[in-house]
C-alpha positions as CSV (number, residue, x, y, z in Angstrom):
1,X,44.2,-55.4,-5.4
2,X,45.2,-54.2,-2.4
3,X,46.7,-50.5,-3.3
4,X,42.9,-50.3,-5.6
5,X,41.1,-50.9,-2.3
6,X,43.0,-48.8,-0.7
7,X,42.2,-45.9,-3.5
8,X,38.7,-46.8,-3.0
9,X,39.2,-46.0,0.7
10,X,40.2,-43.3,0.6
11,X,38.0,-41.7,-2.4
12,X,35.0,-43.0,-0.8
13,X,36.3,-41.5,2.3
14,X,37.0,-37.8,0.9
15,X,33.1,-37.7,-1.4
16,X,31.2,-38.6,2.3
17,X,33.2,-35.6,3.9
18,X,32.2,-33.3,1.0
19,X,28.9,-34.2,0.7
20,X,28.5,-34.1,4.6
21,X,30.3,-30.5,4.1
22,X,27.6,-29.7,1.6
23,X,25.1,-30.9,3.9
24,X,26.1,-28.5,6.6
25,X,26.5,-25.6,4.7
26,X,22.4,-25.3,4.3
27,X,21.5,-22.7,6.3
28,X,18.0,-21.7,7.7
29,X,16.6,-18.1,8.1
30,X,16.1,-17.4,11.8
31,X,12.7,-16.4,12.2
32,X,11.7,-13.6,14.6
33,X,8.7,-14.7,17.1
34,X,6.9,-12.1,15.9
35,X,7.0,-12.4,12.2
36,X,4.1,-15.0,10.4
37,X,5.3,-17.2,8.5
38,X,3.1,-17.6,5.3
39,X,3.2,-20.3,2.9
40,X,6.0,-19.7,0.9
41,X,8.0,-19.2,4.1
42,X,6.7,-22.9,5.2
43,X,7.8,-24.1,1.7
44,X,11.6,-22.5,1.9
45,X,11.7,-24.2,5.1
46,X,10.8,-27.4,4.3
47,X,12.4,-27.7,1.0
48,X,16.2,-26.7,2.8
49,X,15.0,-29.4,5.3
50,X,14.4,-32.3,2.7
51,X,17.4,-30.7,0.5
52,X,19.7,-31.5,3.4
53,X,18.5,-35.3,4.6
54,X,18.8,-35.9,1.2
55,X,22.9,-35.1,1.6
56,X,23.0,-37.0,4.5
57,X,21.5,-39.8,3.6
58,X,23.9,-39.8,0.6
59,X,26.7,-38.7,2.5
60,X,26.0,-42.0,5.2
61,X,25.6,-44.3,2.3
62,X,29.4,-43.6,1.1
63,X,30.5,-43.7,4.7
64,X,29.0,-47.2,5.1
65,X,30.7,-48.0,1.4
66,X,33.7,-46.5,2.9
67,X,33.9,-49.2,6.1
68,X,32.9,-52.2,4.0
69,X,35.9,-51.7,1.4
70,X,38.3,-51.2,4.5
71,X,36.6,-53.9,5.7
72,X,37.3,-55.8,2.7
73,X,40.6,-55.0,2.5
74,X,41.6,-56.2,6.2
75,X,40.6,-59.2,5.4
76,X,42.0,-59.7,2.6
77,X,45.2,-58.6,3.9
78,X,44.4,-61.2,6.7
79,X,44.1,-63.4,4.6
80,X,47.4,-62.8,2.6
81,X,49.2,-62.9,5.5
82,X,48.7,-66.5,7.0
C-alpha cells in the first residue's frame, strides 16, 4: 500500500507540474498604446485568459490531491510504525 501511494505521489506530483507548465506557456500579444483594440482582439484576450485559469485551477486541484495522498501515506506509515 505503501510503494502504491507512493506512485500516486509522485504521478500526481509530475501531471500538476505539467499542467502548471502548460499553463505558463500561454502567452499574450503585447499591445502597443496606440493600437485599438477591436472586438476580436478583446475576445483573443479573454479567451487565453479563461484558457489559462482553467490550467490552474486543474493544475491546483492535483497539487492539493498530491498533499493529501502524502498525507495519507505519513500516516499510515505512522501508524505502521508504533
Amino acid at each position: 500500500m505503501i510503494v502504491l501511494l507512493d506512485g500516486l505521489i509522485g504521478l500526481c506530483a509530475l501531471a500538476s507540474s505539467a499542467v502548471w507548465w502548460l499553463a505558463s506557456r500561454q502567452r499574450l500579444r503585447r499591445i502597443s498604446r496606440l493600437e485599438e483594440l477591436d472586438a476580436a482582439d478583446m475576445n483573443r484576450l479573454v479567451t487565453v485568459l479563461n484558457r489559462t485559469q482553467i490550467l490552474n485551477a486543474r493544475a491546483a486541484l492535483l497539487a492539493s490531491v498530491t498533499a493529501a495522498l502524502a498525507a495519507l501515506r505519513i500516516g499510515i506509515q505512522a501508524v505502521r510504525d508504533v
